[in-house]
SEPA-658947 format. One record per residue (C-alpha): x, y, z; residue number from 0; chain. Coordinates in steps of 0.05 Angstrom, whole numbers, plus 5000, padded with zeros to 4 digits. Example, Ala and Ser with C-alpha at 12.3 -4.5 7.8 and 13.67 -1.06 7.14 Angstrom:
<pabas>
((5246, 4910, 5156), 0, A)
((5273, 4979, 5143), 1, A)
</pabas>
This chain:
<pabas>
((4859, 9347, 1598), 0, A)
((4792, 9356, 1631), 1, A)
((4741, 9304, 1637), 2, A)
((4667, 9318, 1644), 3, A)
((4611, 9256, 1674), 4, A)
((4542, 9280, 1672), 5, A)
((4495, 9236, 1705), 6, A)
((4413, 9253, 1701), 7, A)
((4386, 9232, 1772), 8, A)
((4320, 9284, 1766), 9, A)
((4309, 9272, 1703), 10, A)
((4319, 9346, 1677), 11, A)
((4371, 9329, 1618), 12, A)
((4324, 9272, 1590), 13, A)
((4258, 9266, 1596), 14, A)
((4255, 9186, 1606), 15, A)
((4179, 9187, 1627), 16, A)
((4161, 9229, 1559), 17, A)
((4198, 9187, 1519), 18, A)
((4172, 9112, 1553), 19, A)
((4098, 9141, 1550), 20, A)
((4108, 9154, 1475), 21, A)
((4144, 9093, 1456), 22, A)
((4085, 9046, 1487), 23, A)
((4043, 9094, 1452), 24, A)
((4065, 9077, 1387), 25, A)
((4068, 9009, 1396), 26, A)
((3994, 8996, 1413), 27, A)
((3976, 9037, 1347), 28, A)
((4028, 8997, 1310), 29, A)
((3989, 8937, 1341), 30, A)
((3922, 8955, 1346), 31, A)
((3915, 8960, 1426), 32, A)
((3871, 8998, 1465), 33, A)
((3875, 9037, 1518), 34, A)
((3875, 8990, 1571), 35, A)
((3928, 8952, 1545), 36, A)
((3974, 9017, 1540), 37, A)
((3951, 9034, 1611), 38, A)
((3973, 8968, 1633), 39, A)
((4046, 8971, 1593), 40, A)
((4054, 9038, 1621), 41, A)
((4043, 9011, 1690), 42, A)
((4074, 8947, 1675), 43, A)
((4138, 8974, 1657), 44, A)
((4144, 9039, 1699), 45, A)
((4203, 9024, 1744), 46, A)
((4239, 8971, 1705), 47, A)
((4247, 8963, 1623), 48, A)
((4290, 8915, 1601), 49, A)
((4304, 8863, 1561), 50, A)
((4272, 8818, 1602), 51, A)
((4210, 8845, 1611), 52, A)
((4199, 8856, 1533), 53, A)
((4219, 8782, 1521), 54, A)
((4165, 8768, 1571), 55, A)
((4107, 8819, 1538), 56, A)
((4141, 8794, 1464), 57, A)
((4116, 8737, 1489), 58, A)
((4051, 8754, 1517), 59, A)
((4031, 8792, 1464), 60, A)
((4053, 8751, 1395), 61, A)
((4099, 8808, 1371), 62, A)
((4158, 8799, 1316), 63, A)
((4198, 8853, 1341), 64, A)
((4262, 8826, 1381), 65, A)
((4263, 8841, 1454), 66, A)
((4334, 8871, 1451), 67, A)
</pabas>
């Protein structure tokens, strides 16, 4: 039996940045924020999202949503 690991380093299998950008994007419309807010979440969170750092902006920003 063969066993297969494929791990994503460059980003070629899944397009992590594509799918970050658009998930802050549709938060600010859910939420009515403006650009400089999204600029500022996409900055914010470029290196590092986790459960942490949404607790922090949950925070922050008044949402409902859970940070998990």
């Amino acid at each position: 039996m063969a066993c297969l690991a494929l791990f994503d380093l460059d980003g070629t299998l899944v397009d992590r940045h594509a799918a970050f950008t658009d998930a802050i994007a549709d938060l600010c419309r859910a939420h009515g924020f403006g650009p400089e807010i999204e600029q500022w979440l996409l900055s914010e969170l470029a290196d590092s999202a986790n459960t942490e750092d949404f607790g922090r902006l949950r925070e922050a920003f008044g949402l409902s949503e859970p940070a998990a």
